[in-house]
C-alpha positions in Angstrom: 0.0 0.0 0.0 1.2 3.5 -0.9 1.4 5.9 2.2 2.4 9.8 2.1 3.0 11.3 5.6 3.3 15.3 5.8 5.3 16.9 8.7 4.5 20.5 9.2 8.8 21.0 10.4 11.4 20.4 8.2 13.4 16.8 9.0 9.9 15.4 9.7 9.1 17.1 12.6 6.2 18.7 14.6 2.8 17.7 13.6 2.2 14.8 11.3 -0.7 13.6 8.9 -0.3 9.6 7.4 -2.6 9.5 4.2 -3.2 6.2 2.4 -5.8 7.5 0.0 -6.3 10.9 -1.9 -7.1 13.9 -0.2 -8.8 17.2 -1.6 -8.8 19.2 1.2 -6.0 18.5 3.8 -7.5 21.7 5.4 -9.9 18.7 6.9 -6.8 17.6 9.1 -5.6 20.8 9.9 -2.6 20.5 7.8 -3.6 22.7 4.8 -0.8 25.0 3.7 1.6 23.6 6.5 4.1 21.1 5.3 7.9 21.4 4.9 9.2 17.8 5.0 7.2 14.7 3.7 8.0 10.6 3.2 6.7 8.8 0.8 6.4 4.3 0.5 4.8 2.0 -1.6 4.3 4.1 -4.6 4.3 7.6 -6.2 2.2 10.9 -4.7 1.3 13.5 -6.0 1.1 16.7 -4.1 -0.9 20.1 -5.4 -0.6 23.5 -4.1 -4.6 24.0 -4.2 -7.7 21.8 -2.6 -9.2 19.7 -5.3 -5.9 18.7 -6.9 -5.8 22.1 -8.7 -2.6 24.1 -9.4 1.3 23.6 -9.2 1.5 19.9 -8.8 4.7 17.8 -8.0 5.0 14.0 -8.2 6.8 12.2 -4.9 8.9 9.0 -5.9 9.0 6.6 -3.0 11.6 8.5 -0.7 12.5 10.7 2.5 12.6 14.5 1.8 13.4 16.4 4.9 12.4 19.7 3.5 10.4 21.6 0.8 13.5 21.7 -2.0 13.7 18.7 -2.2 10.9 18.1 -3.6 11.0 21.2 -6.1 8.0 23.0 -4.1 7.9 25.7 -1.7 7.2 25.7 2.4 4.0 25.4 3.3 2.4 25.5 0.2 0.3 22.4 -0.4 -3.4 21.6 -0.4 -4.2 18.6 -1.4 -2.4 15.3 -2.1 -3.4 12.0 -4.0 -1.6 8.3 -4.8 0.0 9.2 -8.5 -1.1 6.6 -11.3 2.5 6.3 -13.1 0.8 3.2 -14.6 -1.6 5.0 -16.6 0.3 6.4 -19.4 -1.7 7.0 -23.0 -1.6 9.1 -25.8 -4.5 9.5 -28.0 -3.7 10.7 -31.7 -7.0 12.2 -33.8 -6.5 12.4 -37.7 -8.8 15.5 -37.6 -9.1 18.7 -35.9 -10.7 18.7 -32.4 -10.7 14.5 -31.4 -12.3 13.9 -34.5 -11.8 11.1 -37.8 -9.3 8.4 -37.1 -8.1 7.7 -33.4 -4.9 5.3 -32.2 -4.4 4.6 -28.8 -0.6 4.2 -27.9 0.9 3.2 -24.5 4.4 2.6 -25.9 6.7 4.5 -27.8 6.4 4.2 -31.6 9.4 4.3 -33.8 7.7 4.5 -36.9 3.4 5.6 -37.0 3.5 4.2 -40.2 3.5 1.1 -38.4 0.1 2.2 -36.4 -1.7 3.7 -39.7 -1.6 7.2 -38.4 2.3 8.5 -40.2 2.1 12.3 -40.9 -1.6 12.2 -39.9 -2.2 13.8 -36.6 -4.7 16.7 -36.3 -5.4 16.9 -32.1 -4.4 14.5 -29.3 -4.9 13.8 -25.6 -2.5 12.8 -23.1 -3.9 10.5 -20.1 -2.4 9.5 -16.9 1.0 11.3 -15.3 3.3 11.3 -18.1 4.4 13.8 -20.7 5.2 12.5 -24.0 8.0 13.4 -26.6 6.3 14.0 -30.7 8.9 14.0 -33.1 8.4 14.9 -37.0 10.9 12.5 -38.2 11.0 8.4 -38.1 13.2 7.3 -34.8 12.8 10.1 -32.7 14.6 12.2 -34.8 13.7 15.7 -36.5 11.9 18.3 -34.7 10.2 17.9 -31.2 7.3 18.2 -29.2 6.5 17.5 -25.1 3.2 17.4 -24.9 2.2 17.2 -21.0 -1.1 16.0 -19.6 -4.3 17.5 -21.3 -6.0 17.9 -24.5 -4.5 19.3 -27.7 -7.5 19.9 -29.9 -5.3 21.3 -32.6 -2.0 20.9 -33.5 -1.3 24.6 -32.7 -2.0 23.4 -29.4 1.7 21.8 -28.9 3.2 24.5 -31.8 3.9 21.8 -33.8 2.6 21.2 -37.8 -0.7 20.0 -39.0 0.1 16.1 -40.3 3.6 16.0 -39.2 4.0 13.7 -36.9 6.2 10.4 -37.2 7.4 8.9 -34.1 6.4 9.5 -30.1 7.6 8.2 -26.7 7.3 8.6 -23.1 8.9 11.8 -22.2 10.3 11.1 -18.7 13.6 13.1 -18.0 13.7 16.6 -20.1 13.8 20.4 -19.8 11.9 23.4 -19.9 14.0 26.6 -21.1 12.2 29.9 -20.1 13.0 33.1 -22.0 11.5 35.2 -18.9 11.5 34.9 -15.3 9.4 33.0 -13.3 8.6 30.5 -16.4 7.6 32.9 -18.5 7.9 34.1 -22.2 8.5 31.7 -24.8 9.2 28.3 -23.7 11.3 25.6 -25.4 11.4 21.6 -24.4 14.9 19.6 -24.4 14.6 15.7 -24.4 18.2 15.0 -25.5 21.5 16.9 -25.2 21.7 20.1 -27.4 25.4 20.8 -28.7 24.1 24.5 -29.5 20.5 26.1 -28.5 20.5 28.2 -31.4 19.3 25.1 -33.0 16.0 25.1 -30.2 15.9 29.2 -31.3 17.2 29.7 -27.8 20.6 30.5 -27.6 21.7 32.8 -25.0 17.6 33.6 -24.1 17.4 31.7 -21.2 16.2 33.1 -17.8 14.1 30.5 -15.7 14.0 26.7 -16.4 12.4 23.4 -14.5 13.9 20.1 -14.5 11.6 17.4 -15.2 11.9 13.6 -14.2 15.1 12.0 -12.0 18.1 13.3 -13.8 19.7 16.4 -13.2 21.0 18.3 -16.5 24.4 20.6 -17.1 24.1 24.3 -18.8 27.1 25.4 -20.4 27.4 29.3 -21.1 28.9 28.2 -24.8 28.5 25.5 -27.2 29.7 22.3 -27.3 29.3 21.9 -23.3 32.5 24.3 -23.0 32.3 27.4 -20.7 31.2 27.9 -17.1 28.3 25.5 -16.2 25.8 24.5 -13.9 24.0 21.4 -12.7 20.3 21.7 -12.6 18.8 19.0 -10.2 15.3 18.2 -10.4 12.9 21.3 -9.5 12.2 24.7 -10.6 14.5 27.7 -11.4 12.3 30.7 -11.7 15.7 32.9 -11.8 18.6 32.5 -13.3 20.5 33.4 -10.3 18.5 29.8 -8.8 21.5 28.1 -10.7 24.2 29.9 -10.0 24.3 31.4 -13.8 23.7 34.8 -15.6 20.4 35.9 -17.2 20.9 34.8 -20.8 23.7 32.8 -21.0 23.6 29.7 -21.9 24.5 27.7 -25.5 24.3 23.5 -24.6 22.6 21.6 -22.1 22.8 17.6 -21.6 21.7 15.1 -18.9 24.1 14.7 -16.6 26.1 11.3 -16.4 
């Protein structure tokens, strides 16, 4: 059985609450808004920084974290919590505009959507369950990408990608999100795989707030080719540039770190 317990100190301390099923409102056992360390066994959580599973969420792996960093939120900012269902992972590709014509169901990656009927044919698509997935336009995750995160996409504007140009997908589980304002703001660009130069992404030297998605951590390099000063990004959010160490707008290559 999966079990969250919330601690309203840091180093799990002070008052605690055990949960073992979701909670909307953890306002109902007085701990709404008022934890700073948290373990998590059995299986993934889910935390949110509204009641009813509403706003900034953050997915707990099984684990001890003895204050708010380390899970990427902030202290005393979380509302309601439920088990996460990494499990359920599906994307839902419509040949037409708005779910309509055709529809394939995919729950694994797809080197080829030739293979599943649907190559070069996607209009809209949904995402279901906990995961993000990567949309590329080229055969074997190659060519121009795509994260699409949990939701609807009723047109292909939707993810900023091209109507019917679509050729291979999978799971997106470790990647990051380059901001070109602070506080995630501006335009945004999605890295799955290391980037020798981010003029290639059309964001070279435009970075100013970023979020690590997933377990690994990744390394920002002020110039290309991972030369120059650089950073490790751990898993969280950077809504300033000064949140890793860097300088606004400097930064050329990225790359998981080994």
């Amino acid at each position: 059985m999966s079990k969250i317990i919330l601690y309203s100190d840091m180093n799990f301390a002070g008052k605690s609450v055990e949960l073992t099923q979701a909670c909307g409102a953890l306002s109902e056992f007085g701990m709404n808004n008022d934890a700073s360390s948290i373990v998590v066994t059995g299986g993934d959580w889910i935390v949110y920084e509204d009641n009813q599973y509403q706003g900034k969420r953050h997915i707990l792996k099984p684990g001890r974290y003895p204050y708010w960093t380390k899970w990427g939120g902030q202290n005393d900012k979380i509302s309601s919590a439920k088990p996460g269902t990494r499990r359920e992972r599906k994307i839902i590709l419509y040949s037409d505009d708005n779910f309509g014509g055709k529809k394939v169901f995919l729950t694994e990656a797809s080197v080829y959507l030739k293979l599943q009927g649907m190559n070069d044919q996607v209009s809209s698509a949904k995402v279901v369950g906990e995961l993000s997935w990567a949309v590329y336009d080229d055969p074997d995750f190659k060519g121009t990408s795509h994260i699409l995160q949990p939701g609807d996409y009723p047109h292909w504007t939707s993810w900023g990608g091209a109507n019917d140009k679509m050729s291979s997908v999978k799971p997106a589980k470790n990647y990051i999100i380059l901001y070109s304002d602070d506080n995630f703001g501006g335009k945004k660009f999605f890295v799955t795989e290391a980037s020798v130069y981010l003029k290639l992404q059309g964001v070279n030297d435009q970075v100013s707030s970023a979020k690590v998605v997933g377990e690994l951590s990744w390394v920002v390099y002020d110039d290309p080719d991972f030369k120059g000063t650089s950073h490790t990004l751990k898993p969280g959010d950077y809504p300033h540039w000064t949140s890793w160490g860097g300088a606004n707008d400097k930064m050329s290559s990225v790359k998981p770190a080994e």
